[in-house]
Structures are given as structure tokens and as C-alpha cells.
C-alpha positions as CSV (number, residue, x, y, z in Angstrom):
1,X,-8.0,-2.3,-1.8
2,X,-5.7,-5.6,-2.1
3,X,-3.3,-6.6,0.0
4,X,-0.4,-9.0,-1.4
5,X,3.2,-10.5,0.0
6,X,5.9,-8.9,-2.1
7,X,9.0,-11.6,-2.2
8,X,12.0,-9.3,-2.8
9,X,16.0,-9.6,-2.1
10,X,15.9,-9.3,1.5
11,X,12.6,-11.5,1.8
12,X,8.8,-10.8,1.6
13,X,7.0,-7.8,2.9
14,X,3.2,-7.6,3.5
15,X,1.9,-4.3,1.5
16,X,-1.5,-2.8,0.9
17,X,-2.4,-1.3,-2.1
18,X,-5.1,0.5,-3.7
19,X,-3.9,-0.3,-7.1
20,X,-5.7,-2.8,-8.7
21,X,-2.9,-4.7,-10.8
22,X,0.4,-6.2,-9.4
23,X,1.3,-5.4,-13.2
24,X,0.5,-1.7,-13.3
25,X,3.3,0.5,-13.7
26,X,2.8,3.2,-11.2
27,X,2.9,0.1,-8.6
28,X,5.7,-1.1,-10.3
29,X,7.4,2.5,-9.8
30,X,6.6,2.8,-6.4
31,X,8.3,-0.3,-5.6
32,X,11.2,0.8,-7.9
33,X,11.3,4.3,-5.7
34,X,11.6,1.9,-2.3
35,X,14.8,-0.1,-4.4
36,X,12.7,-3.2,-4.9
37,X,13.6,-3.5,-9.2
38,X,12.6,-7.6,-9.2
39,X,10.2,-9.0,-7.1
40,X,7.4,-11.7,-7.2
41,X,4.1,-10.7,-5.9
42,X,1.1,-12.9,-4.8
43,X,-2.5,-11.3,-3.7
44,X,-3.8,-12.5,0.3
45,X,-7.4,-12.1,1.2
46,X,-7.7,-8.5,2.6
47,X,-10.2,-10.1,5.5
48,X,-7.7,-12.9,6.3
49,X,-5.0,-10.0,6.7
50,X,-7.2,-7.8,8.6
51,X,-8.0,-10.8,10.9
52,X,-4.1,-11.7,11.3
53,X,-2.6,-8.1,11.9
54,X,-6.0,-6.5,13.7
55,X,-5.2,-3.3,15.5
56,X,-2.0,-3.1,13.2
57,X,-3.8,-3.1,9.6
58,X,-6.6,-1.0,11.1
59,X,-3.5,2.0,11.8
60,X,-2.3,1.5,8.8
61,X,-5.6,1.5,6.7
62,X,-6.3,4.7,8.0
63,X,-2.8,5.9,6.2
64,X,-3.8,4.7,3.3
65,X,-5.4,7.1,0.3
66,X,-8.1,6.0,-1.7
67,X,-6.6,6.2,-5.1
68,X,-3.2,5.0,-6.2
69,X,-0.9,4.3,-2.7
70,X,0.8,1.6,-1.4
71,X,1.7,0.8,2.8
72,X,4.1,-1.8,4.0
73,X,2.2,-3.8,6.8
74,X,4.8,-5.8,7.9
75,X,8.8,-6.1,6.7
76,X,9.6,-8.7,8.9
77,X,9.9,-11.6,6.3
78,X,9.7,-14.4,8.7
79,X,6.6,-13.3,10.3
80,X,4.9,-12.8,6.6
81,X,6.6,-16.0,5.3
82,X,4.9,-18.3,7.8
83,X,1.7,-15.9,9.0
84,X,0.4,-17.4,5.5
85,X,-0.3,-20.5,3.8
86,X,0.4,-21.2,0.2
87,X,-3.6,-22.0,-0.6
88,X,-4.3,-18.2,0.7
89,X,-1.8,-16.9,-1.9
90,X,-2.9,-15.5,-5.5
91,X,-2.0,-16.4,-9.0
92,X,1.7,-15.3,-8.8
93,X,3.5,-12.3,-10.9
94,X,7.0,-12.1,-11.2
95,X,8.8,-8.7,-12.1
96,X,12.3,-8.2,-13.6
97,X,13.7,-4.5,-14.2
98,X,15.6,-4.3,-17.7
């Protein structure tokens, strides 16, 4: 399980995934099937998001199947935006459909 913030059009969304790539392309469809074609993604410490959503992750990690799914945790950009620092953020990844 990885959590990352997903910076799309309308802002950045907190997701949970049990892929194990940003860069694999059944993610890459799912977030095509949700409308999100370009994005830039950036892995968060799954403790660190557990500790900052609590009850909320815990709901939503019970939603979650063990192989191949993705959850939005939270779509309300400004809340992810500034619920994290730029140290806790990943190596980025950038996607651009064709």
C-alpha cells in the first residue's frame, strides 16, 4: 500500500493505492477513467497519512482491495496542499496523455 498527492487541473488529491508504481499503467488508467489525463504524482509516508487523517484513512482503508485499487482520501486541494511538507514528498513523476 502507498499513499501519494496527485497534482491535477483542479489541484491535488490525496489517494491510496495498492499499486506499487506511480508509472504503472493500470494506475495510469484508473486515473484516466476518473478524467485526470496529466498529473504529477509524489509518494507521502503511509504512517504520516494515517497519523494526519486517523479515523478518515482507517474508513477508507477498509474500502480498499488488496491487489490493484486506488481511494481518494481527501479532494479538498487546500487541505492536501498544506497538510504536507515538501521534505515528506517522494521523488516526483509527471504524466502527460498523448
Amino acid at each position: 500500500m502507498k499513499a501519494g498527492i496527485i497534482f491535477t487541473g483542479t489541484g491535488p488529491i490525496l489517494i491510496l493505492t495498492t499499486y506499487n508504481s506511480f508509472e504503472d499503467g493500470n494506475f495510469i488508467s484508473k486515473l484516466d477513467l476518473k478524467g485526470i489525463k496529466k498529473f504529477m504524482a509524489y509518494e507521502v509516508p503511509l504512517d504520516l497519512v494515517k497519523k494526519k487523517y486517523g479515523q478518515q484513512f482507517d474508513v477508507i482503508m477498509k474500502d480498499v482491495k488488496q491487489t490493484d485499487d486506488l481511494r481518494v482520501l481527501d479532494f479538498d486541494g487546500h487541505k492536501v496542499f498544506y497538510s504536507f511538507s515538501f521534505t515528506d514528498l517522494g521523488e516526483p513523476y509527471q504524466h502527460e496523455a498523448a
